[in-house]
ZAMARGU-4260 file (C-alpha; in steps of 0.2 Angstrom, whole numbers, plus 5000, padded with zeros to 4 digits):
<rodrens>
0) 4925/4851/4961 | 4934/4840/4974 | 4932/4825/4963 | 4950/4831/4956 | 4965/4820/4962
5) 4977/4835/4966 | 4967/4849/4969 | 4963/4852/4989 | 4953/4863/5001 | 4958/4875/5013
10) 4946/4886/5023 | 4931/4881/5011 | 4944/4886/4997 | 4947/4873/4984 | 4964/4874/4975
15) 4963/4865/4958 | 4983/4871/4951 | 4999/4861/4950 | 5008/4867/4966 | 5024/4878/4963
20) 5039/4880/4974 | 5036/4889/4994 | 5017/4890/4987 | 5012/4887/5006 | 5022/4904/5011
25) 5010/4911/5001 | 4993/4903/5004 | 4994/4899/5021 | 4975/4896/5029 | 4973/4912/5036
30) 4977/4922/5022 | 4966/4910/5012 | 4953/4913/5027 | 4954/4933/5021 | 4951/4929/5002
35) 4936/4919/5006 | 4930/4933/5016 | 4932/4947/5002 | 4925/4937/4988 | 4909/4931/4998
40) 4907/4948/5004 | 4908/4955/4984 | 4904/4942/4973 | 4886/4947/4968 | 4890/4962/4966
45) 4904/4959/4955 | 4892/4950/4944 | 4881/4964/4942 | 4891/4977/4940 | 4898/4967/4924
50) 4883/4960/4918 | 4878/4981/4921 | 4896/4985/4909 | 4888/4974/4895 | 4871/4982/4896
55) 4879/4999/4897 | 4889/4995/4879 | 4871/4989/4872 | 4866/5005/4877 | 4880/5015/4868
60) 4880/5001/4852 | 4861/5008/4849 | 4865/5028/4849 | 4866/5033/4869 | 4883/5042/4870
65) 4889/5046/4886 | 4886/5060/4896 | 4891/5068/4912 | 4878/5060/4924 | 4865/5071/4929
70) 4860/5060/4946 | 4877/5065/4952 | 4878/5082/4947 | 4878/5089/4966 | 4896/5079/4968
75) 4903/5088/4955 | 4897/5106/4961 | 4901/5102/4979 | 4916/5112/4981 | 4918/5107/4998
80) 4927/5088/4996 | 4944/5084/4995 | 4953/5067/4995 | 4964/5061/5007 | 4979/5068/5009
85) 4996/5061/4999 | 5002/5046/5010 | 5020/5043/5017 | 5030/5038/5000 | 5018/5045/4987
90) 5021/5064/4989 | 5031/5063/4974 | 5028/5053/4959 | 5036/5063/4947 | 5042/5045/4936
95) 5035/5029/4938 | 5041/5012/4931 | 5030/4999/4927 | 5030/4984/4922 | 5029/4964/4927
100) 5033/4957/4946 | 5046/4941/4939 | 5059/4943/4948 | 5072/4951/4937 | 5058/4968/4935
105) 5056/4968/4952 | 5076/4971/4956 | 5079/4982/4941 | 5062/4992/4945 | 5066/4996/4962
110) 5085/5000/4958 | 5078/5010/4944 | 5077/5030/4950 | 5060/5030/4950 | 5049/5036/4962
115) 5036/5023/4963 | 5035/5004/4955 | 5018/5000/4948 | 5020/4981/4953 | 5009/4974/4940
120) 5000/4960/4941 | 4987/4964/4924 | 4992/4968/4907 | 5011/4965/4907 | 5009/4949/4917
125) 5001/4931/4909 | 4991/4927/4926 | 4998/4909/4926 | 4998/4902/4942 | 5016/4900/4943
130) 5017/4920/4941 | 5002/4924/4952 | 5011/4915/4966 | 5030/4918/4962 | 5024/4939/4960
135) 5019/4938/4979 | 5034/4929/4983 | 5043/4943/4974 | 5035/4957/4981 | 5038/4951/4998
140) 5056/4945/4995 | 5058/4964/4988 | 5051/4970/5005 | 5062/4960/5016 | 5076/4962/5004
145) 5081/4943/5000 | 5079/4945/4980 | 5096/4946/4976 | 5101/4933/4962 | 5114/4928/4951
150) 5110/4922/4933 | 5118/4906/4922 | 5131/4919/4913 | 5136/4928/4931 | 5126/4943/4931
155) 5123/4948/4948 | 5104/4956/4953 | 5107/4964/4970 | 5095/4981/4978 | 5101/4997/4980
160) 5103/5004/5000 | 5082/5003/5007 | 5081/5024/5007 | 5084/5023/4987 | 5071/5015/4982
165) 5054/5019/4975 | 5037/5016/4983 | 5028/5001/4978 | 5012/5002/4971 | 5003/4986/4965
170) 4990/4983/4949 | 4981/4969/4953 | 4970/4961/4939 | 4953/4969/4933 | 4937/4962/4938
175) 4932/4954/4922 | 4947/4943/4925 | 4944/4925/4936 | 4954/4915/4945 | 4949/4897/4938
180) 4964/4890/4952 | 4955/4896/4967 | 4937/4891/4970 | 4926/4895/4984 | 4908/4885/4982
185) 4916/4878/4964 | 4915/4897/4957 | 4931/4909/4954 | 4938/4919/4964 | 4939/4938/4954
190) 4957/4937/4950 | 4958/4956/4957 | 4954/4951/4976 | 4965/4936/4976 | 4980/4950/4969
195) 4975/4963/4981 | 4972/4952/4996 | 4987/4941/4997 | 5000/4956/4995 | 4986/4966/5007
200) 4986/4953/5020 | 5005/4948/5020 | 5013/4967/5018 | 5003/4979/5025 | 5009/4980/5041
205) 5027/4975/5036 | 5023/4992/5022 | 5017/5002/5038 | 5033/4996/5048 | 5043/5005/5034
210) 5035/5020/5034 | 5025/5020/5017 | 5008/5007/5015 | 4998/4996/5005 | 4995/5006/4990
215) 4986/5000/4975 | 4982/5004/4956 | 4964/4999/4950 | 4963/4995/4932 | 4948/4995/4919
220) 4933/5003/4929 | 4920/5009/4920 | 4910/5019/4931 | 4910/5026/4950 | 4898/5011/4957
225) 4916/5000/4953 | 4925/5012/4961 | 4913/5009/4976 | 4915/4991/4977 | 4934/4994/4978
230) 4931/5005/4993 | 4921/4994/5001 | 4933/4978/5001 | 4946/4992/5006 | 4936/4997/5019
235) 4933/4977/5024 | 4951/4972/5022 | 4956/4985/5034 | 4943/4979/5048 | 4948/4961/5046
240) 4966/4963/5051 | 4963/4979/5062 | 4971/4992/5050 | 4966/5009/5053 | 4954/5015/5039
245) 4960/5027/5026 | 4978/5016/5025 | 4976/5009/5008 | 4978/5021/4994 | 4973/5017/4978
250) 4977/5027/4962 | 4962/5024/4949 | 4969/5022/4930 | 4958/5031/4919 | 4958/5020/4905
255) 4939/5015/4900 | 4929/5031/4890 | 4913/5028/4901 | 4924/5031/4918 | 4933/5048/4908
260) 4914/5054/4911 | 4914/5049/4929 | 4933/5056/4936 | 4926/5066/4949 | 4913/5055/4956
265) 4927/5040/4955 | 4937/5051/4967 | 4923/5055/4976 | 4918/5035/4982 | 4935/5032/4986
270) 4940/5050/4994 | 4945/5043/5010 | 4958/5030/5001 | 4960/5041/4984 | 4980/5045/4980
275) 4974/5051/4963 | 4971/5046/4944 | 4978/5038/4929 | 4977/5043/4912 | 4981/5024/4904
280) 4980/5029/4885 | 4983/5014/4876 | 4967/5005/4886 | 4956/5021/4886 | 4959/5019/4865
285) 4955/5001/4862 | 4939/5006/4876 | 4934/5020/4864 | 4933/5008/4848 | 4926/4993/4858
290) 4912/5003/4863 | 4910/5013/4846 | 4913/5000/4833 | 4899/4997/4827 | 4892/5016/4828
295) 4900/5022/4807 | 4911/5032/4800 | 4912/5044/4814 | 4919/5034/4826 | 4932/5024/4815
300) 4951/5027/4820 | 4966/5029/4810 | 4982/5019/4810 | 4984/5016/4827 | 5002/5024/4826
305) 4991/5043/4822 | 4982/5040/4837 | 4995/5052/4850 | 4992/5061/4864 | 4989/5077/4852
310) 4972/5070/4845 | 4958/5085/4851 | 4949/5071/4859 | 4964/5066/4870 | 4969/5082/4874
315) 4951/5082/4881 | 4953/5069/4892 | 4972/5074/4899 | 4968/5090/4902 | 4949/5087/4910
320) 4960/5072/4919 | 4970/5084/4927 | 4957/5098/4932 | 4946/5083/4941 | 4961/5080/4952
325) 4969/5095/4955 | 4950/5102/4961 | 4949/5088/4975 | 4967/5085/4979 | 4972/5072/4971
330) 4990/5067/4959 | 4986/5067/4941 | 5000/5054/4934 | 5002/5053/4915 | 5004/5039/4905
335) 5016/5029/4897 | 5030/5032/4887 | 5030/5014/4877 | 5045/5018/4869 | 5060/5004/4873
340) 5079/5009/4870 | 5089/5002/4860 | 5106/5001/4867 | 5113/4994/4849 | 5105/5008/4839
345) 5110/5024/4846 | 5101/5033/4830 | 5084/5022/4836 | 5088/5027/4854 | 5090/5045/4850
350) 5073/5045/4843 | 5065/5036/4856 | 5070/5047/4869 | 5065/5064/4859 | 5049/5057/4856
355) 5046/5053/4877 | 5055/5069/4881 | 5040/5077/4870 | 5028/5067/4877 | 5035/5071/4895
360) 5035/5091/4893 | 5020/5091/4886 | 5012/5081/4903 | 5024/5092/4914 | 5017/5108/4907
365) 4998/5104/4908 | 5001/5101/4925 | 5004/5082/4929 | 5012/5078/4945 | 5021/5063/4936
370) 5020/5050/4924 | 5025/5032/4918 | 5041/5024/4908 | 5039/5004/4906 | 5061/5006/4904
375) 5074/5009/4914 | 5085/5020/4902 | 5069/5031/4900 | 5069/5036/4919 | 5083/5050/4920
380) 5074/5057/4902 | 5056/5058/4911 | 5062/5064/4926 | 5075/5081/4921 | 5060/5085/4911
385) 5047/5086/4928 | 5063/5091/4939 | 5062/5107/4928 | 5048/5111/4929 | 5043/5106/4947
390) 5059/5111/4953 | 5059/5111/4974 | 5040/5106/4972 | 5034/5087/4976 | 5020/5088/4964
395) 5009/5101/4954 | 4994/5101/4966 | 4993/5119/4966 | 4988/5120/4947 | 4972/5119/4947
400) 4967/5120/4929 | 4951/5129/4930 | 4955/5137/4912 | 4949/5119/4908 | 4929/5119/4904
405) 4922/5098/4908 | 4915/5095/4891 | 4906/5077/4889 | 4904/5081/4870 | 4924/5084/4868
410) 4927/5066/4875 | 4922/5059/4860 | 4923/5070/4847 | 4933/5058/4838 | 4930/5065/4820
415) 4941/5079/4825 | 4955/5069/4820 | 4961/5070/4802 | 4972/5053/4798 | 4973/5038/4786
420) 4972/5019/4787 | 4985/5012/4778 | 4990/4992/4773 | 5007/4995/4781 | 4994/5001/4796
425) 4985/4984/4794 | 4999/4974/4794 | 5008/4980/4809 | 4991/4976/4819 | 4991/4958/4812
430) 5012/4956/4816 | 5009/4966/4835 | 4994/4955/4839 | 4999/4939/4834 | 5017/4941/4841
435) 5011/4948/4859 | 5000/4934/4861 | 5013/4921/4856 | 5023/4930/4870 | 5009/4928/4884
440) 5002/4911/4880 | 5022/4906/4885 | 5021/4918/4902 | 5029/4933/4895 | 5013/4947/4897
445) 5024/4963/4891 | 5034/4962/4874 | 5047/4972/4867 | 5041/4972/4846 | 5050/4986/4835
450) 5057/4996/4849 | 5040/4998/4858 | 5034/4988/4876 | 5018/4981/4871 | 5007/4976/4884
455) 4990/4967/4883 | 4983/4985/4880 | 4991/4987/4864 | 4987/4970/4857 | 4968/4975/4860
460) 4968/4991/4849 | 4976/4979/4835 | 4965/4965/4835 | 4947/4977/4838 | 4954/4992/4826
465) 4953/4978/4812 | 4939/4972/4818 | 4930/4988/4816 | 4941/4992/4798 | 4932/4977/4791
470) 4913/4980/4802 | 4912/4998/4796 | 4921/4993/4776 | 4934/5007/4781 | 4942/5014/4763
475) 4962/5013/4764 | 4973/5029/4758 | 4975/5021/4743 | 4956/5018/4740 | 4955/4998/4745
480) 4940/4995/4755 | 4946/4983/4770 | 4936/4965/4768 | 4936/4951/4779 | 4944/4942/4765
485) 4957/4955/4762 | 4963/4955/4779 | 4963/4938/4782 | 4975/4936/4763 | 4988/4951/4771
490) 4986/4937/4790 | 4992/4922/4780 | 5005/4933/4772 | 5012/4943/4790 | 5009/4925/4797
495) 5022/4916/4786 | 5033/4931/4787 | 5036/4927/4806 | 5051/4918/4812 | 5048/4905/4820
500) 5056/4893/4835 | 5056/4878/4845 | 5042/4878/4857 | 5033/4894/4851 | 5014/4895/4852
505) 5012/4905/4835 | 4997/4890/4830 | 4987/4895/4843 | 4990/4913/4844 | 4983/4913/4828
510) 4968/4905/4833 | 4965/4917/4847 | 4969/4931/4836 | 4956/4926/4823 | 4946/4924/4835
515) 4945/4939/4842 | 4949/4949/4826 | 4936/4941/4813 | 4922/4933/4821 | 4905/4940/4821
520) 4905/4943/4839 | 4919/4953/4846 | 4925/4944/4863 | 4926/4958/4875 | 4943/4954/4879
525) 4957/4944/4869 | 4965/4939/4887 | 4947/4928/4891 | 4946/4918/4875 | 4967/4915/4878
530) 4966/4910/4898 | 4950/4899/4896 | 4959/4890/4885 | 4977/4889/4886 | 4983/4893/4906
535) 4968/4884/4913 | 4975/4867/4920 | 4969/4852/4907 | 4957/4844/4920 | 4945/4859/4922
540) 4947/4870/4906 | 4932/4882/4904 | 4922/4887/4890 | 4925/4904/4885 | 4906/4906/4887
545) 4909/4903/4907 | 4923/4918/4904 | 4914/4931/4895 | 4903/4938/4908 | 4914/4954/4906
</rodrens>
């Protein structure tokens, strides 16, 4: 790999991008030292835990459904373990605000009124290398408060006084996801240490001089042995720069069907670091159809737009979500209200914020200590909806729940929900996937498409709900059975329908989205097939085969 004319090797770590602007504030040797030192301490056990995620969908794909584990059965009746206590800064969480680290989020994040910033470095950010790097130099700018910018038309982005402003809490990618820029003995770094580990190693002690701390959300695990190998690079990370252990805190999103069988023992293997769970809807749905697509009619979905919270099977998970935490003292945050407002459509706008102010009581009321907004607008709604019923309180840990009965069959009892598929239902999934990613292929991981923020998540349920429509020969309400060839006449129609503009990717968007919507196989996630090929630098592009270990 060093035959490369640009690329160059710092502490055994060879770099293979086009370097970007104050790059060297970021990657400075030691801090490349530390990466070097969590990946050869994880990877081989990285790779089996995801060659043990595709077994685990063979498994499922033949008739196994999950269950509650029976070898961990004396976790969940030991009533004795708690969690860690709530850190400094994440005693209340009543509203969150996600969304991308580009410098403009960041500033209208933290002057948002939330509570706490998820910093997100996975599904609302294209893991270019320009925003891998530029989203460390953001966070850290945010943190020494030098952000402050003024655009081309005079509009000026300054932060609010330090006491205002939320607690920062970064995603960093899943571990499916490499980082073909930074290799150590020409293989990837996981894209998740290099996330975790540069804002770990530059911020932690600067966090702790402020009086919060390194806090983190893990995306996409699937079972408690992930959850383990989390704890266990916490637990190195801390050692290697002489952090007191128990200092990270990590807030596990719940957003893969096996892991909504494994909440407590999730807790449980990172109790000392635990801050809480997740309950990430719009990832957990495309995880319940990837897993069950090929598994019939009792498994097949309706328009993705029936899917809500309401579903029995959902209500399952919230509500099983929040009894897991509440038992061992952990937060229970809820999801996202995907809603965007639409300051030119107050009609739109009143609707948007009915629906999240639903969606928000009814979180609040079963007993969540918080939940997520990806807009700034939709902060003061989410939060007079917890403020009332918290009131004086930081959080709902006192509700325990325990008129909530764990039941592993109610997970996916997804027959229980009565809907339709509909054309206008097939169409939107063609127009959403194609048109988000269009958006990420030109750096723009989180997309505003009729009034709602879609995220890689959401492109996912578009692209695998056809793929299982057409798998299973779904029937329409009107009787059509969904072909192969059908949806791909309704693509070339919603294709041509799209406007178009100088410099857009909507050719190869498509092909990715065919890809990954009508090919036999079903890559196990559109973001591999799209960064293998598009965002991998020309001299060293990677098959998708390389990627697909996920």
């Amino acid at each position: 790999m060093n035959s490369f004319t640009d690329s160059f090797t710092i502490n055994g770590i060879t770099l293979t991008a086009q370097p970007i602007c104050r790059q060297s504030e970021v990657l400075t040797p030691d801090a490349l030292e530390f990466i070097g030192k969590l990946h050869r301490a994880t990877a081989e056990r990285r790779k089996e835990l995801l060659q043990a995620r595709r077994a685990r969908r063979a498994e499922i794909a033949a008739g196994a459904d999950p269950r509650f584990l029976r070898e961990t059965e004396h976790i969940r009746n030991d009533p004795s373990w708690r969690v860690a206590p709530p850190a400094p800064g994440l005693e209340d969480r009543r509203v969150e605000i996600t969304g991308p680290v580009d410098k403009k989020m960041t500033i209208n994040a933290l002057n948002s009124g939330a509570k706490v910033w998820l910093a997100d470095m996975e599904d609302s950010s294209t893991p270019t290398w320009r925003n891998v790097i530029k989203g460390q130099l953001n966070l850290t700018d945010a943190l020494e408060r030098r952000i402050d910018f003024t655009t081309e038309e005079g509009k000026e982005y300054k932060l609010r006084p330090a006491g205002d402003l939320p607690t920062i809490v970064v995603r960093p990618r899943g571990w499916h996801l490499p980082e073909k820029h930074m290799l150590i003995d020409g293989e990837p770094v996981a894209g998740g240490i290099v996330d975790f580990g540069l804002f770990f190693f530059h911020n932690a002690r600067r966090l702790l001089a402020q009086g919060k701390g390194p806090y983190f959300y893990l995306p996409k695990i699937e079972n408690h042995l992930e959850a383990r190998l989390w704890n266990d690079i916490f637990i190195l990370a801390q050692d290697l720069l002489g952090i007191n252990q128990g200092t990270i805190r990590a807030t596990v999103l719940i957003e893969t069907i096996t892991a909504a069988f494994e909440m407590e023992e999730i807790l449980y293997e990172l109790r000392d670091h635990a801050a809480g769970l997740n309950a990430g809807r719009w990832d957990y749905i495309f995880s319940i159809i990837k897993n069950f697509r090929t598994r019939g009619p009792r498994f097949v979905l309706p328009d993705r737009g029936q899917v809500t919270m309401t579903a029995p099977f959902m209500r399952a998970y919230t509500e099983q979500l929040v009894r897991a935490c509440h038992k061992r003292g952990a937060m229970a945050i809820g999801g996202m209200a995907a809603a965007v407002p639409n300051r030119k459509d107050p009609e739109a706008n009143a609707n948007a914020f009915g629906k999240v102010r639903a969606d928000k009581t009814r979180e609040a009321n079963d007993g969540f200590d918080g939940s997520w907004v990806a807009h700034p607008d939709l902060v003061p709604v989410a939060r007079e909806v917890f403020d009332s019923i918290l009131g004086e309180k930081p959080n709902q840990l006192g509700k325990l729940r325990e008129d909530v009965t764990p039941d592993d069959r109610a997970l996916i009892n997804i027959a229980s929900l009565h809907g339709t598929i509909t054309e206008q239902g097939i169409r939107n999934n063609i127009e959403v996937g194609i048109r988000y990613i269009e958006s990420w292929l030109r750096g723009n991981g989180a997309v505003a498409i009729h009034n709602l923020m879609e995220d890689a998540a959401t492109a996912e349920i578009s692209r695998s709900q056809l793929w299982q429509w057409i798998y299973a020969r779904a029937i329409t309400d009107h009787g059509e059975i969904i072909t192969h060839h059908w949806v791909e006449e309704l693509l070339d129609e919603e294709f041509a329908r799209l406007e178009r503009f100088d410099g857009d990717r909507f050719e190869d968007a498509r092909d990715i989205f065919e890809e990954v919507t009508l090919a036999q196989d079903f890559p196990s996630f559109l973001t591999l097939p799209a960064y293998a090929r598009y965002l991998t630098e020309a001299r060293e592009k990677a098959t998708v085969e390389e990627l697909a270990a996920a």
